[in-house]
C-alpha distance (Angstrom), angle and dihedral (degrees) to the residues before:
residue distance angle dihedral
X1 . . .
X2 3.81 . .
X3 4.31 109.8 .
X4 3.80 107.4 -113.6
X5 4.24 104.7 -137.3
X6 3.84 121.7 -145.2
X7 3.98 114.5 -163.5
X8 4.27 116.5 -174.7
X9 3.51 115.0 -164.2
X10 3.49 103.4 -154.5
X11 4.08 149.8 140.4
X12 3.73 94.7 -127.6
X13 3.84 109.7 40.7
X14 3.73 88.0 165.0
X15 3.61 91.5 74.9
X16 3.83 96.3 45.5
X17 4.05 87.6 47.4
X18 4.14 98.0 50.3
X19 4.05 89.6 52.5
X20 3.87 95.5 42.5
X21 3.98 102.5 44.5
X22 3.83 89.3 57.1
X23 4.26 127.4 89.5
X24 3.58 121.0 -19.8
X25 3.85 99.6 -14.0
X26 3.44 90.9 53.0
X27 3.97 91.9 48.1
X28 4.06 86.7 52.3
X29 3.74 80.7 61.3
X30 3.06 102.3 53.9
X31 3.91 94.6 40.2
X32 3.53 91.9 53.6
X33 3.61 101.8 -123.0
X34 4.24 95.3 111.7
X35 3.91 125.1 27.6
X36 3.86 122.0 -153.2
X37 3.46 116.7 -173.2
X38 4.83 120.6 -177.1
X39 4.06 102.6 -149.3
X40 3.89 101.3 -175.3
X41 3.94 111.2 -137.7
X42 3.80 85.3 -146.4
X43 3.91 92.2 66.6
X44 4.01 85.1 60.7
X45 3.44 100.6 58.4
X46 3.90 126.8 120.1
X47 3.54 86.6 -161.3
X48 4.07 120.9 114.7
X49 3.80 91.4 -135.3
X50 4.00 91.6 32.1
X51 3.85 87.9 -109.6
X52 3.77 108.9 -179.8
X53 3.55 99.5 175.5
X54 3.56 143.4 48.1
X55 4.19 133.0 177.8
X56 4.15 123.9 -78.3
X57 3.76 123.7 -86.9
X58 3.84 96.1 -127.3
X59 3.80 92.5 52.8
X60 4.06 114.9 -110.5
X61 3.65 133.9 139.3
X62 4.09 121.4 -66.6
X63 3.85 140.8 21.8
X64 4.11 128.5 -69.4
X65 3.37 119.4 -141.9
X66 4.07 113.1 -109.3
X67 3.48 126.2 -110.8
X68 4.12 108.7 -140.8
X69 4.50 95.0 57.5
X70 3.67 85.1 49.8
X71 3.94 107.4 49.8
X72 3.88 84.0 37.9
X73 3.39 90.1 53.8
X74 3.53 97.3 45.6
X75 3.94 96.5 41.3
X76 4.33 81.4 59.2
X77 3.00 85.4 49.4
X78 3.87 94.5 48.7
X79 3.72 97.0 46.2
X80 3.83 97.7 62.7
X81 4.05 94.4 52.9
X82 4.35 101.1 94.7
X83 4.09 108.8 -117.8
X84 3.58 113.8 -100.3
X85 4.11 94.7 49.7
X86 3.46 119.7 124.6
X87 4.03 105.3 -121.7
X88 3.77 133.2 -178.6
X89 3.60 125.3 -166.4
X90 3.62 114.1 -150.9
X91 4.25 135.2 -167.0
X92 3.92 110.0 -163.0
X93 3.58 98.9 -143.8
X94 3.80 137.4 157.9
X95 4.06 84.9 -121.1
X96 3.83 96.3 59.4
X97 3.33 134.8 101.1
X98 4.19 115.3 -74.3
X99 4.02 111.0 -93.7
X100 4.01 113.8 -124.7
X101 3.14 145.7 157.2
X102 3.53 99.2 -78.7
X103 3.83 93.8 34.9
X104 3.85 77.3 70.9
X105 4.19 103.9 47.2
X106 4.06 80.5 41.1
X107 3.80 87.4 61.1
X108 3.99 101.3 32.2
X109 4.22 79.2 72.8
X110 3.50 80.6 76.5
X111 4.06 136.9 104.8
X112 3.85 97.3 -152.7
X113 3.72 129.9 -3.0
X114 4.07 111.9 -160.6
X115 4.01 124.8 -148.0
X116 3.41 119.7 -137.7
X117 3.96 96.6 -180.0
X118 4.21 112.7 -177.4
X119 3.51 128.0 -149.9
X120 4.05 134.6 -166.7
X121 3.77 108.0 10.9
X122 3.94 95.2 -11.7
X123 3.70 129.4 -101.9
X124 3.89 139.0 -37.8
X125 3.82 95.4 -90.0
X126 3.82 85.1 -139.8
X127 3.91 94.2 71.0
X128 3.75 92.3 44.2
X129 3.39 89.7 59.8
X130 4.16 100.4 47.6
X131 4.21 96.0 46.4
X132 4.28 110.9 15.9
X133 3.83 117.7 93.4
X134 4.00 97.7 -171.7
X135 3.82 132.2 -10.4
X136 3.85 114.3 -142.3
X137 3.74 130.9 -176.7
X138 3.48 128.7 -153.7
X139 4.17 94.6 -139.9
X140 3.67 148.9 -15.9
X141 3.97 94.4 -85.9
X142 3.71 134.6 84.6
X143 4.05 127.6 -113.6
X144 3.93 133.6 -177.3
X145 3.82 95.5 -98.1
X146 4.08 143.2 -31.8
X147 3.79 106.5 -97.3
X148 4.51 77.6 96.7
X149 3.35 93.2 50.3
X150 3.45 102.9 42.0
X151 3.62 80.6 50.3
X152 3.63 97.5 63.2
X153 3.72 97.8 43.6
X154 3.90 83.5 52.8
X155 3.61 91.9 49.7
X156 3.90 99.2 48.6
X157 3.85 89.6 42.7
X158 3.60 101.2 55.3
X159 3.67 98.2 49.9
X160 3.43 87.5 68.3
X161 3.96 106.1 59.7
X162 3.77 109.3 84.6
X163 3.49 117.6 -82.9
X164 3.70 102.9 26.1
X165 4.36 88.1 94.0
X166 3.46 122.9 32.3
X167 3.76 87.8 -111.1
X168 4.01 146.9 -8.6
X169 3.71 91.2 -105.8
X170 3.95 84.5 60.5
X171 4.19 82.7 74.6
X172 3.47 106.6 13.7
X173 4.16 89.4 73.9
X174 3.20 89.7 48.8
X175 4.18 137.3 120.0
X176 4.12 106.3 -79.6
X177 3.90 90.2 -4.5
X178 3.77 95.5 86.7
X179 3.30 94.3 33.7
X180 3.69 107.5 -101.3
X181 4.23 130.2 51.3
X182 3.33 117.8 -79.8
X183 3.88 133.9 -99.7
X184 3.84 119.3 -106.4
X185 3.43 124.4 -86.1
X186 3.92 127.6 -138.1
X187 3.97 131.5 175.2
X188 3.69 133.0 171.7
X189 3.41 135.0 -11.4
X190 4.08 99.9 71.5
X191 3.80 80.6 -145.5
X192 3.98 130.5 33.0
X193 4.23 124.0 173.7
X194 4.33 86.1 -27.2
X195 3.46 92.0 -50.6
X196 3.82 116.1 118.7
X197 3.68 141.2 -166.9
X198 3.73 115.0 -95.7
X199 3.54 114.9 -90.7
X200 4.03 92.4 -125.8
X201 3.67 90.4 56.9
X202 3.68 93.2 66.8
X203 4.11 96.5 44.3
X204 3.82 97.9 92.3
X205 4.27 78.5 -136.9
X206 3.77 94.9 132.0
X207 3.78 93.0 -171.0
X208 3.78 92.4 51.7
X209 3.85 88.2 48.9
X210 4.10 85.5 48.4
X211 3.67 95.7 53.1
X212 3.97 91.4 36.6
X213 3.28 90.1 60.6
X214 3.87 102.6 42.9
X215 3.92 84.6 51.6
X216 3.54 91.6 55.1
X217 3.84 99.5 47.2
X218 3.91 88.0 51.1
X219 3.50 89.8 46.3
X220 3.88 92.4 57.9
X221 3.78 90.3 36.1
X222 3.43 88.2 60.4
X223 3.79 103.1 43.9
X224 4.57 90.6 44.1
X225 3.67 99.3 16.9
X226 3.62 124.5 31.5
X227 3.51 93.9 147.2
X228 3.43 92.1 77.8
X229 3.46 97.0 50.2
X230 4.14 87.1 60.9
X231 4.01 84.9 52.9
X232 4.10 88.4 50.2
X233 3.99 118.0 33.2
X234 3.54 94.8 155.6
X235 3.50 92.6 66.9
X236 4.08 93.4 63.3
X237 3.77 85.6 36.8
X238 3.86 92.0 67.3
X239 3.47 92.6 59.1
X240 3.79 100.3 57.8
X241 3.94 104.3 91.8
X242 3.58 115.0 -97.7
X243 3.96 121.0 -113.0
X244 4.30 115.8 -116.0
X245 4.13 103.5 -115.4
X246 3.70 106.2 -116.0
X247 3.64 113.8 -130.7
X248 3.72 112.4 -128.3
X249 3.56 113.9 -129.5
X250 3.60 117.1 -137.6
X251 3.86 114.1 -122.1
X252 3.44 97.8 -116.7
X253 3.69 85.2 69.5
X254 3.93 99.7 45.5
């Protein structure tokens, strides 16, 4: 099992490392099976006061993020993956293409996946063009940087190499990753403020449990996302019953 390598280029590593270290990324670690390495831009500069931005040609309010600390940071960056590995470099910006589900498996068929995570006004276009393969954003709203972002596309693509989860059916189940939301989930006590544990739950019937459970995530689907429904009829399909095959009688027996 080859170890799939994350690298964030960013300005505040801290906040990249603190959300990564934790749960089951953070166990992947430490098991060897992912690598996530914080290079700060800032470290790259050739600037005496480690400047890595300046203000916009054109005029306008706030600072753009330099070009040299970030292609030197990437091209260190660069040099330390072995030749043959298959690398994207990716800028999480509001302009990029909409993260998904299978945004994420598309990317987990990768060796290393690099960060480039802008701050202030964004990044000198001109750098953007000479190192980034694809910039992606994780939804039609604006936040202070892309350490969080990069983050979450980190987070949804490393559950997905073997190892990281017990097993595939730990995600395949899953909200969005079969297709449809998920059922709802209940544990132990039988009975909390009134509100019990469906009956079916408790019947040991494992094909009334199955089908319960379909029903309910279609229900849902329906009622929060029936978009998805559109993208997977076959889903509701199976739950319409199925008609007994009539056996044709020959005519010799008519």
């Amino acid at each position: 099992m080859r170890l799939m390598r994350f690298d964030i280029l960013t300005l505040f590593p801290a906040l990249c490392e603190g959300v990564l270290s934790e749960s089951i990324i953070g166990r992947a670690q430490t098991a060897g099976i992912i690598s996530v390495k914080c290079h700060n831009i800032r470290d790259f500069s050739t600037d005496k006061h480690r400047k890595t931005d300046d203000t916009p040609y054109g005029g306008g309010v706030g600072m753009v993020m330099t070009c040299q600390p970030i292609y030197d940071c990437y091209k260190s960056v660069i040099s330390s993956i072995p030749e043959g590995e298959r690398t994207r470099v990716i800028y999480m910006s509001p302009k990029g293409r909409i993260f998904s589900h299978e945004v994420a498996r598309e990317l987990a068929e990768y060796d290393n996946l690099i960060f480039l995570c802008g701050h202030y006004e964004g990044v000198d276009q001109r750098v953007l063009d000479e190192i980034v393969d694809e910039e992606i954003s994780i939804g039609d709203y604006v936040v202070t940087g892309g350490e969080i972002p990069a983050c979450i596309v980190i987070d949804a693509v490393a559950r997905l190499k073997e190892g990281v989860l017990a097993s595939s059916e730990c995600y395949e189940g899953e909200s969005v990753a079969s297709g449809i939301l998920e059922y709802p989930q209940y544990t132990k006590p039988r009975e909390f403020m009134g509100r019990e544990v469906p009956e079916v739950l408790l019947s040991g019937d494992h094909k009334k449990i199955e089908r319960w459970r379909l029903e309910e995530a279609v229900r849902i689907t329906k009622e929060r996302r029936p978009d998805m429904l559109l993208s997977h009829p076959e889903i509701e399909e199976s739950l319409k019953p199925k008609e007994k095959k009539r056996r044709k009688r020959s005519a010799e027996n008519q």
